[in-house]
Structures are given as C-alpha cells and as structure tokens.
C-alpha positions in Angstrom: 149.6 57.8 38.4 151.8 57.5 35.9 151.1 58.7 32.5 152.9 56.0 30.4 149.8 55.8 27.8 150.2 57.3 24.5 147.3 58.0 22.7 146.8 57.5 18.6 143.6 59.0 16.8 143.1 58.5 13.2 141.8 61.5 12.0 142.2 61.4 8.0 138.9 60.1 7.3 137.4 62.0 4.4 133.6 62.1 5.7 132.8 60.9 1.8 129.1 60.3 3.1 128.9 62.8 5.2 128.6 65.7 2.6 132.5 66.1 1.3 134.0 67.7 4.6 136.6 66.2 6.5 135.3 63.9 9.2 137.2 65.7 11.8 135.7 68.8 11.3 132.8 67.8 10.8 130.2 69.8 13.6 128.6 68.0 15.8 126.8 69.2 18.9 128.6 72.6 17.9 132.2 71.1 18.1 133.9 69.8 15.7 133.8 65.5 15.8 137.3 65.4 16.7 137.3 67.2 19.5 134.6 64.8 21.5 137.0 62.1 22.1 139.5 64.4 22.4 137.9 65.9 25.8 137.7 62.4 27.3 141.3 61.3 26.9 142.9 64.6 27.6 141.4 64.5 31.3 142.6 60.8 31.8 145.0 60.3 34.4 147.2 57.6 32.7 147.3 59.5 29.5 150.6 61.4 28.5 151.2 62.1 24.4 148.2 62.4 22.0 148.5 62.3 18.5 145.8 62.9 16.1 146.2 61.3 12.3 144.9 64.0 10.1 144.9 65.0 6.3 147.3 67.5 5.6 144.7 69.9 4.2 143.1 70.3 7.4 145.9 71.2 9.8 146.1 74.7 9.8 142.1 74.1 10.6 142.8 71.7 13.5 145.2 74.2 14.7 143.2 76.6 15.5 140.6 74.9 17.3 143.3 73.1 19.5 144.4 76.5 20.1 141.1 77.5 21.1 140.2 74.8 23.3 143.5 75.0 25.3 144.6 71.4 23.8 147.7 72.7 21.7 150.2 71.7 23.4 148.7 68.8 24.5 148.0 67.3 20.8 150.1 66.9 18.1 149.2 66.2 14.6 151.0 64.0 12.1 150.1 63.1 8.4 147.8 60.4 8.0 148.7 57.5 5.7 146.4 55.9 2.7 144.8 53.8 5.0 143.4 53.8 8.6 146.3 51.3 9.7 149.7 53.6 8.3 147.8 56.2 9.6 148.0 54.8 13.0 151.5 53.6 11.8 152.6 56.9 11.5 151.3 58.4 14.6 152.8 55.4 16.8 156.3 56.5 15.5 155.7 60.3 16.7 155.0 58.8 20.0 158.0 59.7 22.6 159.6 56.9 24.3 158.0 57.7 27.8 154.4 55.6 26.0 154.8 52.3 27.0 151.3 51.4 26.2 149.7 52.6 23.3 146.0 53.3 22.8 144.1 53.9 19.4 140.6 55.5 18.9 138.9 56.7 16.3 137.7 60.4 15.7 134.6 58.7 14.3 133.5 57.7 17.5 132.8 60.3 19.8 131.0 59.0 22.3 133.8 57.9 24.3 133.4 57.6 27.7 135.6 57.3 30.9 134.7 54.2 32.1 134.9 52.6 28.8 138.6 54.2 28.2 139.9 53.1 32.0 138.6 50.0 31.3 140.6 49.4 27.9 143.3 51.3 29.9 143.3 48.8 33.1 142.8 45.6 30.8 145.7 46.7 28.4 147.8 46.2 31.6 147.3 43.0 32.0 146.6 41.5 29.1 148.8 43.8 26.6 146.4 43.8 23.4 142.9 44.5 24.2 139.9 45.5 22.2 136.5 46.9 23.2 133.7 45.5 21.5 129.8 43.8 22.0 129.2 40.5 21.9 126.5 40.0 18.6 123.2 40.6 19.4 121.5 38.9 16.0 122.3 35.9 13.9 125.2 36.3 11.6 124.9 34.9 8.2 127.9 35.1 4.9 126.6 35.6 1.2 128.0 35.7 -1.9 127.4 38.3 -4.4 123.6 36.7 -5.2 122.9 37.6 -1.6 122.7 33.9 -1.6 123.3 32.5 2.0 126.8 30.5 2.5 127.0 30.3 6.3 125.3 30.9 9.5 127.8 31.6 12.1 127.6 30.5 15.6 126.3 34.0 17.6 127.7 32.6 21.0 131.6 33.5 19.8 130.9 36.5 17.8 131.7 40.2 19.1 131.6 43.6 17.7 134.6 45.4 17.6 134.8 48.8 18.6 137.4 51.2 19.7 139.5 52.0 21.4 142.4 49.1 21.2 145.0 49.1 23.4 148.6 47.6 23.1 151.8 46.9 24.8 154.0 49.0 22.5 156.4 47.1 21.4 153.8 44.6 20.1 152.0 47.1 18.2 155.3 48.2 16.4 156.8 44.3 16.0 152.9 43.9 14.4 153.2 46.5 11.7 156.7 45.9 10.8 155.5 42.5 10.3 152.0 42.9 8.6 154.1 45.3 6.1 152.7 46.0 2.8 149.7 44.1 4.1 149.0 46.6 6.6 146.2 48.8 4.1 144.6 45.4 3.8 144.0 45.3 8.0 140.5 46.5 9.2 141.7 47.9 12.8 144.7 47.2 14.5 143.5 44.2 16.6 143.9 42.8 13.2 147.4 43.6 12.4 148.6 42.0 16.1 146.6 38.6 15.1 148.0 38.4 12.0 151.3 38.6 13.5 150.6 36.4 16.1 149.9 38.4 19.1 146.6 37.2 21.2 144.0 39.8 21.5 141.7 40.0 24.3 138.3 41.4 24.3 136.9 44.1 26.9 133.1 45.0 27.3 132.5 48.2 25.1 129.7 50.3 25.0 126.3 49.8 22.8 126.7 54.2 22.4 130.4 54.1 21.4 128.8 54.3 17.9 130.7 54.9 14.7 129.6 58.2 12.7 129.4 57.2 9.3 126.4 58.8 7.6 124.6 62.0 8.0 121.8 59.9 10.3 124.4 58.9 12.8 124.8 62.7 13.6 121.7 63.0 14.8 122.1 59.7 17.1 125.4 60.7 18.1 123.9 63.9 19.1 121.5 63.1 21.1 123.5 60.7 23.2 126.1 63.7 23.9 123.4 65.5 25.0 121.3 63.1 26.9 124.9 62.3 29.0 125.4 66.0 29.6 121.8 66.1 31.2 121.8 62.6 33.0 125.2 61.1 33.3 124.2 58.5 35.7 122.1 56.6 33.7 124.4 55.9 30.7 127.0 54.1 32.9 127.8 50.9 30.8 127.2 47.8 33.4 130.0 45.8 32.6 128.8 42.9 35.4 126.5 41.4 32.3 129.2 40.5 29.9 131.5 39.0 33.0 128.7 36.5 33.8 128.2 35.7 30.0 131.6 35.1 30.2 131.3 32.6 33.3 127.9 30.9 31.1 130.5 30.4 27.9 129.0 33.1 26.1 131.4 35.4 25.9 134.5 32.8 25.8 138.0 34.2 26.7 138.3 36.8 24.3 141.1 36.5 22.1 140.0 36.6 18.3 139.8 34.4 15.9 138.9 35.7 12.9 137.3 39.3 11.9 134.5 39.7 9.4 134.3 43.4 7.6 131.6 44.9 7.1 130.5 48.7 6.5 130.4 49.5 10.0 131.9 47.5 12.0 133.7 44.6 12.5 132.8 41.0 13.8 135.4 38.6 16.0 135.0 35.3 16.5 136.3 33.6 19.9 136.8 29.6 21.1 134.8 28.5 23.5 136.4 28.1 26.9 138.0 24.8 27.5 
C-alpha cells in the first residue's frame, strides 16, 4: 500500500484546565497524551509523514520522548500557530509533496483507534473531505446569554464532530488560503473547507474517541486505554448502525451544513436526503 497520507497533529494546546502543563505532555496511562494517537497512526499502512503542532517551549521535551519511543525519525515537529487552525496550517506546509491526502487529529484525543483511522482513511478516498463524528444523541436547544431558550434544533440532522478529518490536499490548502485571516475564527478544519466551498462528508466515529479537556476526562480516557488493552474485541465500533440510520433518513448524506461551538465539541447539521 502506498503511503500517500500525511498526517497533521495539533499539539500546542496549553492544557489551561488541566493544571498549567502542556497538553501534550501531559501523563496519561504513564505516557505522555501525545504519544497515544501517535502509536495508532505510526503502525498504519497508508501513513507516510507525521507532523506534530507543538509550542515551542516543549520541543526539546517532545524530543526526547520521540527518541525514546523509536518515533524520531518518523515525526517531525513544527511551531504551532495562535490558533488550532494556523497550527494545522503550518504543519500542512511542512508536509513533503509525496502526501496527497492529508489527515488531521488532535493530541487531545487519544483514544484513536484503527478501525476508526482506516475508515476516515478509506472514505477520504472517495469522497475527498471527510469528518468522523456521532450523530446527536439528545435534543439540541440555542440560548442567549439569559439561558433563555431561542431554538430547538431538529436532532435527526445533527452530528458530533470528532477527529480525525481527512482531506484531498489540495482542497485543504485552496481552503486556508481562502478562509485567510478568518482562519483563528474556524472551529476544526471541516469548517474551513465549508466555508470555502468544499462539501464535507460525514464518517461514523467513535462514542470513546473522547476529547481530554478537564482533569475528569483523564480518568475516563484512562480507563478506556486500559480496558482496550485487556479486551480489544469488545470495543470494536459497529459501524452497520449508522449505515441503516443513514438508509431510515437519519443520518442524511453527510455533508455539513452549519457547525455549532460548544466547549467540547462541535455540532453539524445535514439535509435530509432528497
């Protein structure tokens, strides 16, 4: 198999909530968060150049622990920007020319698996912008700064956006040169190609792909690294479910509409099919 997929990590999260240290660094069942992810994308077959995001006060940290774990020469480290997307920005530049497809994931989710990563992988392929996420298991309501409620939004075209993201190259790079000095303003990179146009399609993710954001998600995200390590088997995502949502109307044909921020993640709309 070819290995024409370049891989992006933003890494330069400061890990604010999560006591000060950088969120890379930060230990979690004994390694360092980066390095989870990390594990899964170096052993993918398709996977070429990695490049990891990071603040420039943590390299010569980051070093050493791709040194120890036999990964330096397989990731390189750029400079993050001042926000998530010109990190990524940055990173998709260092890329050699030999990664057609580009896929992003963030260090703050480290429990990536393989299925979930071939299947962004395969669907990238054929679709050329692709973004795992859940379709929204609870209603949805919008409120203004009363808490007062201003909308209650239709559940059956809503998804959770996760990553990673996956993008034919050159419409990841014609997106950010178009999005330009909006580009801070864009929650994840799916963003940034529909703002420029570009139809995004979503793939079943995984309900234990979860964000690390406060100290409490530690503990989940340890437990589901360790619980994997003892039982593999029986945290294989079935994506069968969301393909006959799909054929009820549930899950519509994925391309985003619109994307509502929130703390911790991000919500998509999609049309019904039709």
């Amino acid at each position: 198999m070819a290995r024409d997929v370049g891989v992006v990590i933003p890494a330069a999260g400061q890990g604010q909530r999560l006591g000060g240290r950088s969120k890379a660094l930060v230990t979690l069942a004994g390694a360092p968060l980066l390095l989870h992810s990390l594990q899964v994308i170096s052993r993918h077959p398709a996977v070429g150049p990695i490049t990891a995001a990071i603040r420039e006060e943590d390299r010569a940290e980051l070093e050493g622990v791709l040194r120890e774990h036999g990964m330096a020469a397989r990731v390189a480290l750029v400079a993050g920007g001042a926000s998530r997307c010109a990190s990524v920005a940055n990173a998709v530049r260092s890329l050699p020319a030999e990664a057609a497809w580009v896929v992003v994931h963030d260090a703050a989710r480290p429990c990536l698996d393989d299925a979930l990563l071939s299947r962004v992988i395969d669907a990238v392929r054929e679709h050329h912008a692709v973004a795992a996420g859940l379709p929204a298991p609870m209603t949805v309501k919008t409120v203004d700064r009363e808490q007062m409620v201003r909308l209650t939004l239709d559940r059956e075209s809503l998804w959770l956006a996760q990553t990673p993201q996956a993008f034919r190259r050159e419409w990841l790079e014609a997106a950010i040169a178009r999005v330009g000095e909006r580009l801070d303003q864009m929650p994840d990179d799916a963003a940034a190609c529909e703002w420029a146009g570009y139809p995004v399609r979503m793939v079943p993710g995984d309900a234990l792909n979860i964000k690390v954001t406060v100290p409490d998600d530690l503990v989940i995200a340890d437990a589901i690294l360790k619980a994997r390590q003892q039982s593999p088997d029986q945290f294989e995502v079935q994506s069968s479910k969301f393909e006959e949502e799909k054929r009820k109307g549930k899950g519509a044909d994925g391309r985003s509409r619109q994307t509502l921020r929130t703390s911790n993640f991000e919500l998509r709309t999609a049309p019904s099919p039709g």
